[in-house]
C-alpha positions in Angstrom: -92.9 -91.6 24.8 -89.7 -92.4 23.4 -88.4 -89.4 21.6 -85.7 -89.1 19.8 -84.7 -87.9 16.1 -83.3 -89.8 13.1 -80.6 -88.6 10.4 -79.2 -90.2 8.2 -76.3 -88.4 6.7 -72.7 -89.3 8.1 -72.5 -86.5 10.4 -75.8 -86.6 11.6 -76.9 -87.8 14.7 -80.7 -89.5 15.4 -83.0 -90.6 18.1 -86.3 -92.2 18.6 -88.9 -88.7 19.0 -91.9 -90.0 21.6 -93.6 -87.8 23.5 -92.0 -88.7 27.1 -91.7 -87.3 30.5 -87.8 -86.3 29.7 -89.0 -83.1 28.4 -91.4 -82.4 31.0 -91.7 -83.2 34.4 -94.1 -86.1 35.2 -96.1 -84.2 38.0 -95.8 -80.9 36.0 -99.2 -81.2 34.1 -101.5 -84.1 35.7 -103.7 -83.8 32.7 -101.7 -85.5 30.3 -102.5 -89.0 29.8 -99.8 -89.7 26.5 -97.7 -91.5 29.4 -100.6 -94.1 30.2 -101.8 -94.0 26.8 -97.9 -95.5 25.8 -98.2 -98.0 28.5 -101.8 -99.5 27.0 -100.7 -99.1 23.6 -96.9 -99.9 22.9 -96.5 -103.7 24.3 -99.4 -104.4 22.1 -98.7 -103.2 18.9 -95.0 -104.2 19.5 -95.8 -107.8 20.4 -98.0 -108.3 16.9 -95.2 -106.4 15.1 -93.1 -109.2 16.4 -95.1 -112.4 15.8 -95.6 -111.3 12.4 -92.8 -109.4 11.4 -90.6 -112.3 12.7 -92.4 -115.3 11.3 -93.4 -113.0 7.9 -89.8 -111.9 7.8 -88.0 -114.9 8.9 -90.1 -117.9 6.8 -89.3 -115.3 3.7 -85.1 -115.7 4.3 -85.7 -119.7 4.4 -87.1 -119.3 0.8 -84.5 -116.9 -0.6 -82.0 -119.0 0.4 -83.5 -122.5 -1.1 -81.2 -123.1 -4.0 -82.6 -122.5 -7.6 -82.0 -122.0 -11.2 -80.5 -118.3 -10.6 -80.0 -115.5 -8.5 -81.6 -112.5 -9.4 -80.8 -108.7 -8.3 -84.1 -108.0 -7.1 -84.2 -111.2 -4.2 -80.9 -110.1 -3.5 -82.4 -106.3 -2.4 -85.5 -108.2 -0.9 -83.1 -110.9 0.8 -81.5 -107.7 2.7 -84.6 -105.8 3.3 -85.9 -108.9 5.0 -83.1 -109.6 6.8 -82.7 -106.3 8.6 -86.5 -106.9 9.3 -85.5 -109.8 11.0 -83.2 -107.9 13.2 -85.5 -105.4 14.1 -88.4 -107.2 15.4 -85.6 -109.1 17.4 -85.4 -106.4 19.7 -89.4 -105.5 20.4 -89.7 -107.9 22.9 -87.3 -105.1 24.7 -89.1 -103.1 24.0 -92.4 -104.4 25.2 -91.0 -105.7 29.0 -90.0 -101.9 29.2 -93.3 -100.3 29.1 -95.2 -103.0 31.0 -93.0 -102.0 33.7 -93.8 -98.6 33.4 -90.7 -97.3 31.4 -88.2 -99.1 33.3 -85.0 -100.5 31.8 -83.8 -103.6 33.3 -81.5 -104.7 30.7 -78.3 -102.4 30.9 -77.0 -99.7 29.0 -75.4 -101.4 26.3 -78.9 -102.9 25.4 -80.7 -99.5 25.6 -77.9 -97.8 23.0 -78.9 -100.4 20.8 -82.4 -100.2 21.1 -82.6 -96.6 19.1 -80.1 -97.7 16.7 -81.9 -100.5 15.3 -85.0 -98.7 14.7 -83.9 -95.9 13.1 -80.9 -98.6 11.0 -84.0 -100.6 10.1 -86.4 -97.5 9.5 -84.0 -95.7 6.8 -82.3 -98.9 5.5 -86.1 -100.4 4.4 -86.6 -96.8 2.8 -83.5 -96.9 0.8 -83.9 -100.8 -0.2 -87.5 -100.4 -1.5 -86.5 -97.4 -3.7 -83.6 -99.3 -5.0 -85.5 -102.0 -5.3 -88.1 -99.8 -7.5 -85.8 -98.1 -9.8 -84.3 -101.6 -10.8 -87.4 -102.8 -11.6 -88.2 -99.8 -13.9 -84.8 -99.6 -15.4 -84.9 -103.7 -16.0 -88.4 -102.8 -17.7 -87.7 -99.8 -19.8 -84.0 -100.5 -20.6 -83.6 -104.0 -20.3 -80.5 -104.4 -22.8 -79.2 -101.1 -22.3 -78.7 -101.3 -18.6 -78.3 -105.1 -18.4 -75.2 -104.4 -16.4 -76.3 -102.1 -13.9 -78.8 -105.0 -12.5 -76.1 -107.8 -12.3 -76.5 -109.5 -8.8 -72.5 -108.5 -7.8 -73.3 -105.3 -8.8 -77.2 -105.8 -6.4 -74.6 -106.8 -3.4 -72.3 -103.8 -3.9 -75.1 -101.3 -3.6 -76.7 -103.6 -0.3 -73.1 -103.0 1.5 -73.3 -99.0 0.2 -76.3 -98.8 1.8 -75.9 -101.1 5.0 -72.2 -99.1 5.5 -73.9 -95.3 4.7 -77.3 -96.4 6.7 -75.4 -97.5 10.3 -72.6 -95.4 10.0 -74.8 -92.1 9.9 -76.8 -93.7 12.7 -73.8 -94.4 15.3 -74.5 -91.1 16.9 -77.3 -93.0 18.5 -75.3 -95.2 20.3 -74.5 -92.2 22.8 -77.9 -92.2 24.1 -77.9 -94.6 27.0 -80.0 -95.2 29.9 -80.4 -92.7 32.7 -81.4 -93.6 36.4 -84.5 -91.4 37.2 -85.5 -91.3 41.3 -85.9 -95.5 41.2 -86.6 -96.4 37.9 -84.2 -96.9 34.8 -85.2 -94.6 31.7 -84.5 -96.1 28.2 -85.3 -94.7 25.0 -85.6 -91.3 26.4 -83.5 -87.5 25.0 -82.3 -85.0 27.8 -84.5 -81.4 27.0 -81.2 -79.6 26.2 -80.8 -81.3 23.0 -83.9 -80.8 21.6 -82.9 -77.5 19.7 -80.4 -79.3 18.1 -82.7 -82.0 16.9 -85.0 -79.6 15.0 -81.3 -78.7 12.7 -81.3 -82.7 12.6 -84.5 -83.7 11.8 -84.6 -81.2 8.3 -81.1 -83.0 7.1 -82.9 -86.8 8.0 -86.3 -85.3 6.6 -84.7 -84.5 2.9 -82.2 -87.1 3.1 -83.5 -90.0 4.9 -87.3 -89.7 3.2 -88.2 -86.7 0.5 -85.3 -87.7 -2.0 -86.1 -91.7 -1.5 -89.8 -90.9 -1.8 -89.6 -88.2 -5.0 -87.6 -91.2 -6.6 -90.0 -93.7 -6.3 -92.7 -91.2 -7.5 -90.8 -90.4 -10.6 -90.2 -94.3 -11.1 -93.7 -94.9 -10.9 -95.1 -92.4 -13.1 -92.2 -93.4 -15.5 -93.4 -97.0 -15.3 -97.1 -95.5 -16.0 -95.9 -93.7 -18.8 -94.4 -96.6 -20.7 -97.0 -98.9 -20.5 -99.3 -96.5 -22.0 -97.0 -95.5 -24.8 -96.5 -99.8 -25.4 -98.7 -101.4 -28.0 -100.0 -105.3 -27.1 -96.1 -106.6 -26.2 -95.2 -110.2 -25.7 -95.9 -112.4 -23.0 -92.6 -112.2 -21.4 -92.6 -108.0 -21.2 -96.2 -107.6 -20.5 -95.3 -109.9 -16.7 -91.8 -108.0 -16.7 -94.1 -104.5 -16.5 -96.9 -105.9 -14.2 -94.1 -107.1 -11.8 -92.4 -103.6 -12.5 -95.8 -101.9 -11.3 -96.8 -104.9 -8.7 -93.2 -103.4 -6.5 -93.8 -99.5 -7.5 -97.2 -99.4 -5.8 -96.2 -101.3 -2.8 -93.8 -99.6 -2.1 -95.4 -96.4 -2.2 -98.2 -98.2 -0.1 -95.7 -99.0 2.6 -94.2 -95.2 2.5 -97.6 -93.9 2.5 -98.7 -95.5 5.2 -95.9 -96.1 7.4 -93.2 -93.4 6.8 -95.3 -90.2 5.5 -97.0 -90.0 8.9 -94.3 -90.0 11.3 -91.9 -88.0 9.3 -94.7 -85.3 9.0 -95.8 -85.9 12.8 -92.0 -85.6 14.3 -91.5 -82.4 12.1 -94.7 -80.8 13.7 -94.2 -81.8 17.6 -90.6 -80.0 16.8 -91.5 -77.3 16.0 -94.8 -76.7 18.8 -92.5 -78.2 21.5 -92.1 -76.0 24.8 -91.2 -77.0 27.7 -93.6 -78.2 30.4 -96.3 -78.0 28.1 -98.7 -81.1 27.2 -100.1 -81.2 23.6 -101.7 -84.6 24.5 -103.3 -85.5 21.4 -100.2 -84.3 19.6 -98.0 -87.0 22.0 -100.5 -89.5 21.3 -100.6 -89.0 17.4 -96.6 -89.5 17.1 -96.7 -92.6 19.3 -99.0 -94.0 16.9 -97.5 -93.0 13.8 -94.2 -94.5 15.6 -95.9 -98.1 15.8 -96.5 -97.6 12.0 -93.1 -96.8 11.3 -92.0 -99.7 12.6 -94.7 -101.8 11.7 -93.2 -101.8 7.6 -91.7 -105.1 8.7 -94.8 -106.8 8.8 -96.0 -105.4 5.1 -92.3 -106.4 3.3 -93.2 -109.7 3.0 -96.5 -108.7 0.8 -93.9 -107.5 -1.3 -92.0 -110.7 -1.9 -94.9 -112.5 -2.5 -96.7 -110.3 -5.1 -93.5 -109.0 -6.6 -90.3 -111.1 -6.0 -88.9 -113.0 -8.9 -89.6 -116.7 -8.7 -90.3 -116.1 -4.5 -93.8 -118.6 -5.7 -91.4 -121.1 -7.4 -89.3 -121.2 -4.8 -92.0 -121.3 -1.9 -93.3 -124.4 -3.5 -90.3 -126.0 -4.0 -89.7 -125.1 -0.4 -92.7 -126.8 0.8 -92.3 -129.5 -1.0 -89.1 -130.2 0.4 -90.5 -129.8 4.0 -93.2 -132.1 3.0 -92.3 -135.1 0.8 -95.2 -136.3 -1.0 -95.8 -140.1 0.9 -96.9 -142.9 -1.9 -100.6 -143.3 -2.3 -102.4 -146.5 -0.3 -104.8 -148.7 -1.3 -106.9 -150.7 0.1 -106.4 -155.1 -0.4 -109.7 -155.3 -2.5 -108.4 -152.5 -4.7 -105.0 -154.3 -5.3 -106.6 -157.3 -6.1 -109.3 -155.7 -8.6 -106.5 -153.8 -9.9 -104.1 -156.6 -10.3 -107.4 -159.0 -11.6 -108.3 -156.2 -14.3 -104.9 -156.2 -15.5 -104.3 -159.4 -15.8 -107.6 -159.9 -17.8 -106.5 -156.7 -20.0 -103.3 -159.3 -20.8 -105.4 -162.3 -21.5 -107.5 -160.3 -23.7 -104.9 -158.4 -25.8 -103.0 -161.8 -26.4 -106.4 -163.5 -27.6 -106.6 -160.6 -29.8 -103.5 -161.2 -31.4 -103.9 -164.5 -31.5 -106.8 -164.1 -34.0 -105.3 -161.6 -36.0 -102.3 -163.8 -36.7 -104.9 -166.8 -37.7 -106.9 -164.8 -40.1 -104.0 -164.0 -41.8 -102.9 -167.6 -41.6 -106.1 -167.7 -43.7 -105.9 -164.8 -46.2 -102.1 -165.8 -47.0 -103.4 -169.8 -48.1 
């Protein structure tokens, strides 16, 4: 399985970590069955992580982009998460056409180097967007005047290019892992054995870096968050939907790095450090191709988060929709044009006779 290592610090290199026949020899150990098991299990998962991610991902850009009243620093961190969602789940249909032909890489080398890269540039650049993304909703909460400045939206697209520049920059290393021609097939997504003792030096920098720090930080926001809305008495309308909105993008996030980032960051740490050579820890393989799937399944749950917790993203979805469809002018059937025109023409009649005999009886009282 595809196996390679992530970092995410400018001098560190990274690589997809599957366990894969690279590290031992396919014939070596006939009882391991993590190579079929990829086979069965990769194009499927990938495929729905395309459908949904892509129409979840893409369908959320159209709205961000509808013009409205303002801008706002959070849809700009939520435009950019989405958008290098987008980008990913472009490239699983790759991925799926190179397991249904039994890990072979028909598409070049260029395509292969790029495969790795945008998984990990999609992995670590969701990370660091939904912690931003947190700690701007507590600060916006907590110190709303004080720190008024700090969530501008130039200021929200500074930090997206800081991020986007430090995120594929530290990943370029990456782009040296090409495809290798293996007896008749074409291996993609695949590390040579002699590196792995480097990776383990690797995967402790990307570990703190690319996941602990982002992950303390949002735990520290949300028990921040928790802590001011129990110290607040009954506040206004407009703060008590500025904390649940607050809360609504802490939990989410942590849901999302929970599910999808704890396990694979704890999995790829483990098969490190048990890995020897020509040795088959099957349910170990299998585990980190499956926490792999949920790593890069976060696409798909992103757009939960624009929905539940993006500013105005339900104002602007219905405005969207409305656009798309135009409401067409009610029809009525002849009789009910007729009644309708009959009853107010009678209504008429009526209201004149009634003045009529207003206008006499005073006639009458004035004599």
């Amino acid at each position: 399985m595809e196996r390679k290592l992530v970092s995410l610090s400018p001098s560190i290199s990274a690589s997809e970590m599957e366990t894969n026949s690279t590290f031992s020899d396919h014939h070596s150990n006939r009882n391991c069955t993590a190579e079929d098991f990829k086979r069965e299990f990769y194009p499927i998962v990938y495929l729905v992580i395309f459908i949904w991610g892509a129409l979840g991902n893409g369908f959320s850009i159209y709205v961000f982009l509808q013009p409205y009243r303002k801008s706002t620093s959070v849809n700009i961190f939520m435009l950019n998460l989405a958008t290098s969602d987008l980008l990913f789940t472009a490239t699983l249909p790759f991925r799926v056409d190179y397991y249904l032909r039994g890990s072979n890489w028909i598409f070049g080398d260029l395509s292969c180097r790029i495969m790795s890269y945008s998984m990990y540039v999609n992995m670590y650049s969701s990370i660091y967007f939904l912690t931003v993304l947190s700690v701007v909703r507590f600060l916006a909460t907590v110190h709303p005047f004080r720190l008024l400045h700090a969530t501008s939206v130039r200021n929200a697209w500074i930090v997206c290019g800081i991020i986007w520049i430090f995120i594929m920059a530290s990943s370029t290393t990456l782009l040296n892992n090409g495809s290798e021609l293996k007896g008749n097939v074409t291996l993609c997504l695949e590390l040579n054995r002699n590196k792995a003792p480097k990776l383990k030096t690797m995967n402790y920098i990307a570990l703190v870096v690319g996941f602990l720090l982002p992950f303390c930080t949002l735990s520290i926001c949300y028990m921040l968050i928790i802590r001011a809305l129990l110290k607040a008495e009954v506040p206004e309308l407009g703060l008590r939907l500025s904390h649940r909105k607050a809360l609504t993008t802490i939990i989410i996030a942590l849901v999302i790095f929970l599910l999808c980032f704890l396990p694979y960051h704890i999995l790829r740490t483990l098969h490190l450090l048990q890995w020897k050579a020509d040795i088959c820890r099957d349910s170990l393989h299998k585990a980190v191709a499956i926490t792999l799937a949920l790593a890069a399944a976060n696409s798909c749950f992103n757009p939960l988060l624009y929905y539940f917790a993006g500013e105005n993203f339900k104002d602007r979805l219905k405005s969207a929709l409305r656009k798309d469809h135009p409401q067409e002018p009610k029809r009525s059937f002849p009789f009910c044009v007729w009644l309708k025109n009959e009853t107010r023409g009678t209504l008429q009649e009526s209201l004149l006779l009634q003045n009529k005999r207003v206008n006499q009886d005073k006639g009458k009282h004035d004599i």
